[in-house]
N, C-alpha and C positions, 0 to 999 in steps of 0.2 A: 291201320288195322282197326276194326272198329267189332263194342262185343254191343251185346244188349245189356252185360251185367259186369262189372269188373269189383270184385272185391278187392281190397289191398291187405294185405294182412292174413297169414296163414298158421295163427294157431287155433285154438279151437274154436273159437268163436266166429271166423273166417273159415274155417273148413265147413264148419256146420252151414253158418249160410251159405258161401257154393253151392253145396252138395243137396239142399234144398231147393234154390234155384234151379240148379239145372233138371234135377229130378219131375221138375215141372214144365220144361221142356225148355227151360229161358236157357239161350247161351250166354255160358261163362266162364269170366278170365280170371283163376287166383293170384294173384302178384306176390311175392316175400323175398324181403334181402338176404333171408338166410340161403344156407347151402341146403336146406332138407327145412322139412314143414315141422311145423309142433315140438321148434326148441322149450319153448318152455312147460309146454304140457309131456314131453319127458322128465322132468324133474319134480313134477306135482307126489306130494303123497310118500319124499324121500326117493323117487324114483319108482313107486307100487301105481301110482296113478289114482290117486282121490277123485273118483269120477263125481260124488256128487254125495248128498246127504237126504236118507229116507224119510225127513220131516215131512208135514204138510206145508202147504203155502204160507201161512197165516206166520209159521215158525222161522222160517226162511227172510220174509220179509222184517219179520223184527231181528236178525241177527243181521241187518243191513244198516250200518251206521248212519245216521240223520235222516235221508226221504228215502227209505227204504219202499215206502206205497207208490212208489215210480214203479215199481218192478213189478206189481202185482199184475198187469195185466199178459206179461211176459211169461212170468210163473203160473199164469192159470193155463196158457195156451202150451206150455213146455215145461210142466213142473218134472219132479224127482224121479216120480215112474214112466213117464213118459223116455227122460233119457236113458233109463233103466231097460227100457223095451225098443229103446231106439238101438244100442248099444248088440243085442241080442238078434236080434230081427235085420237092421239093417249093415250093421258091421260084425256080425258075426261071432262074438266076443261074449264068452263067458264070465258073468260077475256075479259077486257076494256080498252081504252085507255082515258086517263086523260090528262090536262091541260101537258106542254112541251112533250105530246105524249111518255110519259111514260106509259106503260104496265102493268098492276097489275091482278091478280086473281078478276072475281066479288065477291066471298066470302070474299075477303080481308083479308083469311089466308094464308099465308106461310106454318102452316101444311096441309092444303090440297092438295099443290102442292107436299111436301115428301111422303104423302101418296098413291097418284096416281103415282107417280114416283115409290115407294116399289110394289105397287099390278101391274104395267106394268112390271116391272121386274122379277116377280114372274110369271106372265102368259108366257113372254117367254123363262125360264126356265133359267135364271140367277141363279147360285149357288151362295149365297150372308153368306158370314161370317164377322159375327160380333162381338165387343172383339177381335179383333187379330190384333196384332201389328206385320206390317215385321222389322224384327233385320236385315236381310243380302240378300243382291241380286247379284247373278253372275249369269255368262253366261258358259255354257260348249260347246267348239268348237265341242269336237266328238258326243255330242249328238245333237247339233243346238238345245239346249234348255234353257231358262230362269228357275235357282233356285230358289225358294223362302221360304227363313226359319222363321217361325212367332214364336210370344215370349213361343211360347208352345213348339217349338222344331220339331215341325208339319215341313215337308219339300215339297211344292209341287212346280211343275214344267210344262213349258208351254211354246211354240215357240214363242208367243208372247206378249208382256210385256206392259203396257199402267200407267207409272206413274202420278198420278191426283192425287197428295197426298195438293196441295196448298201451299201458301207460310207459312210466320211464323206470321202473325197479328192474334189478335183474337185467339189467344192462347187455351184462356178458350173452342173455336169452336173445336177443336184436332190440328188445323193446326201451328203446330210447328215448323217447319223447317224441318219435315222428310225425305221429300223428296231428299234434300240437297245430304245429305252424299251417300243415296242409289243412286242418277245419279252419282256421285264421284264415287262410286265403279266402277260404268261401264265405266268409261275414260271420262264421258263428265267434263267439265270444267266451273267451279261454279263461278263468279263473284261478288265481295263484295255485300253484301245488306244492302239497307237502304231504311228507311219507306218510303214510298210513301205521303200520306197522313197523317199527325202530328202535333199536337199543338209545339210552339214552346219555348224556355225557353230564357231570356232575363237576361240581367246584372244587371238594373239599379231598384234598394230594391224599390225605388217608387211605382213600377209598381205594387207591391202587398197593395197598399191602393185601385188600381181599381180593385180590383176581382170583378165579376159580372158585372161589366160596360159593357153595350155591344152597340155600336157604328156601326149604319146602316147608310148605301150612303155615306162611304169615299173608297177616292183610298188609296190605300197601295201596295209600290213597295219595292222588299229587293236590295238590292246594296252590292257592294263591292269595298269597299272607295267610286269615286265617278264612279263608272261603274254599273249604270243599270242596271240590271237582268230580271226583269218581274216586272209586275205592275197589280194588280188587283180590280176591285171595287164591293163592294158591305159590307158585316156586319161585323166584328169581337169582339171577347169576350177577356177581360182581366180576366185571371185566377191566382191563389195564386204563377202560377211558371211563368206565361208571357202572352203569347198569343191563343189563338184558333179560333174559326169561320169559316165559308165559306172561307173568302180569305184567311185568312192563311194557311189553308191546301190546299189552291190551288198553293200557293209559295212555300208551303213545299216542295215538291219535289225536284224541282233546288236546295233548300238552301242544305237540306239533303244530294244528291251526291255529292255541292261543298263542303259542311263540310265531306264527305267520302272521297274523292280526296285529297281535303287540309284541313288537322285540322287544322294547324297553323291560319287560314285564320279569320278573323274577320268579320261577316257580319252587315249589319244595316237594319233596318224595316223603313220606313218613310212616316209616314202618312196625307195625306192631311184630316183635319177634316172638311174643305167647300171647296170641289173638283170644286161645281157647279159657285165659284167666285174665280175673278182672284185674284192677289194681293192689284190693284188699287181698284177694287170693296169692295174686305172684308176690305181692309183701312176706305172706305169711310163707310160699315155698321159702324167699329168701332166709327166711328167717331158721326154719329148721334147717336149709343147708348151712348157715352161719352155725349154728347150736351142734351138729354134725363136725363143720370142722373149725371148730373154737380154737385150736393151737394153731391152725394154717394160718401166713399173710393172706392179704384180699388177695393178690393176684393168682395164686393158688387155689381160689375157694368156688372156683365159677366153674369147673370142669363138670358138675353136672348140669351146670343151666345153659351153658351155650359151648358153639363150636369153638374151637381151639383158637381157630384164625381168627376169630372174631374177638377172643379176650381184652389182649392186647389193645384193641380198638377201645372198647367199652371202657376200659380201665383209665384208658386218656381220657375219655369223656364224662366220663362218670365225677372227674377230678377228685378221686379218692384218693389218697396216698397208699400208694401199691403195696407198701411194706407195713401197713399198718396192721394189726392184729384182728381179724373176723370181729372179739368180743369186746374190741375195742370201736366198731363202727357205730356211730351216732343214729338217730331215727332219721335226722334230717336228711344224713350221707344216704342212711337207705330210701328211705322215699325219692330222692333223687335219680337213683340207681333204677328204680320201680318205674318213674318217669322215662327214663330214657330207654328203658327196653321196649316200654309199649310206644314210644315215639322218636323212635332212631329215625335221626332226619338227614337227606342231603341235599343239596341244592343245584339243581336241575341248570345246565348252563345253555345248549343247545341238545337239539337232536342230533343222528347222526346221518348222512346223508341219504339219500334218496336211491342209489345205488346198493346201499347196503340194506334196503327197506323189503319187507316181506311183501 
């Protein structure tokens, strides 16, 4: 069977193109393993469908990690309002924009958006198969055609190929890493992968008494020794293997390629628990809560500086003696104390896999 256009790949970005080909009158074959189209574009947004964000170009391209200026000619010809009016006009589907001009369905389903995306593809005559997984992709010189052999043994063929098969996160979504080995067949040239976005796994057995802790308005930067990496602020979650949250999957990334690049390499997490005071400052809070409760032991006297679950921790590292008297604590014990709140450190072991990657 042979198309003029066969896409592989049927979630959004594989609908999209389709549905533009054909709309131009080129036939076309959508191919996807799954049972139904746009498994993982039902899940975007918690399930509301994050269509897209009302920046301009220029904004867009810098929230694109390393060669984001790759994108810009794609962003000029299909930026924000364009899918904004694609969405309305051509799929029928009413949206809004929300607080950081985020773009959502007003239905605030995700399936509405698959389903007007499958009947736009169906009215312009999108052949769409489903269940079929491509095993092999070549190219044949004397025919100037793309082969395509799906796990049925079905062999169809078409002069031009549009791989949208997605990366490997979200596994449970189809997107497996398929696409991988099939641009390999064609000569292109596959570069290591690693998660983008991932919770991270720490050394130090401590760190699993704070599961559930979750720690809003600190900075936390990763390092390597004492070289700086990135620095992020805002919430993180301590999990049963280390860390997760907003910032941390915002560092993941860097850590992630320097741990691809250099396994050997040791990273550190260091977190400032009161970002908003300096050292001199959170001295001197210390200080009046010491002067406040002068009869407490230390491990009694932090209830207004930090969370509960967190005490215990500190107090071991701190290596104060827990039973020692507030007005009995030294300047050294305290400036130490001072030290380790604004550099609560753990030690970065691995990521965590690529499966479990945003």
């Amino acid at each position: 069977m042979k198309s003029e256009f066969i896409v592989i790949g049927g979630g959004a970005a594989g609908m999209l193109a389709a549905y533009c080909a054909a709309q131009k009158g080129v036939p076309t074959t959508l191919i996807d393993k799954n049972k139904s189209l746009g498994r993982k574009l039902r899940i975007t947004g918690g399930g509301r469908c994050n269509l897209t964000n009302m920046c301009d170009v220029n904004e867009l391209v810098a929230h694109i990690p390393e060669n984001g200026r790759f994108l810009y000619s794609a962003f000029r010809q299909f930026d924000a309002q364009r899918l904004v009016e694609f969405c309305r006009q051509e799929l029928q589907i009413a949206v809004k924009v929300e607080r950081g001009r985020r773009v959502f369905p007003v239905s605030e389903q995700a399936k509405e958006v698959v389903e007007a995306f499958a009947k736009a593809l169906r009215q312009v005559g999108v052949k769409i198969l489903t269940e079929k997984k491509v095993t092999k992709l070549s190219f044949d010189p004397e025919e100037q055609a793309f082969e395509v052999v799906l796990d049925s043994k079905t062999k169809l063929s078409a002069a031009n190929i549009l791989l949208a098969t997605g990366g490997a996160s979200y596994p449970g979504t189809g997107s497996t890493g398929d696409g991988y080995p099939l641009a390999a067949a064609l000569g292109h040239q596959i570069t290591p992968l690693f998660p983008a976005l991932v919770p991270l796994e720490v050394k130090e057995a401590w760190a699993q008494s704070l599961e559930g802790l979750s720690l809003v308005n600190v900075s936390v930067s990763s390092y390597d020794q004492e070289k700086k990496l990135e620095t992020e602020f805002g919430e993180l979650v301590f999990t049963s293997f280390g860390l997760s949250g907003p910032v941390i999957l915002s560092l993941s990334r860097k850590i992630a390629k320097y741990l691809t690049e250099k396994p050997q390499k040791e990273l550190t997490i260091k977190i400032d628990l009161k970002p908003a005071l300096s050292c001199e400052e959170l001295d001197r809070r210390i200080q009046r809560d010491f002067q406040l409760f002068s009869r407490k032991i230390f491990k009694n006297s932090l209830d207004e500086l930090l969370p509960n679950k967190l005490i215990p921790v500190i107090i071991e590292l701190s290596l104060i003696d827990p039973h020692k008297k507030v007005n009995q604590i030294s300047q050294k014990e305290r400036q130490r104390l001072v030290h380790l709140l604004k550099n609560f450190s753990l030690t970065i072991t691995k990521t965590r896999s690529l499966a479990e990657a945003i």
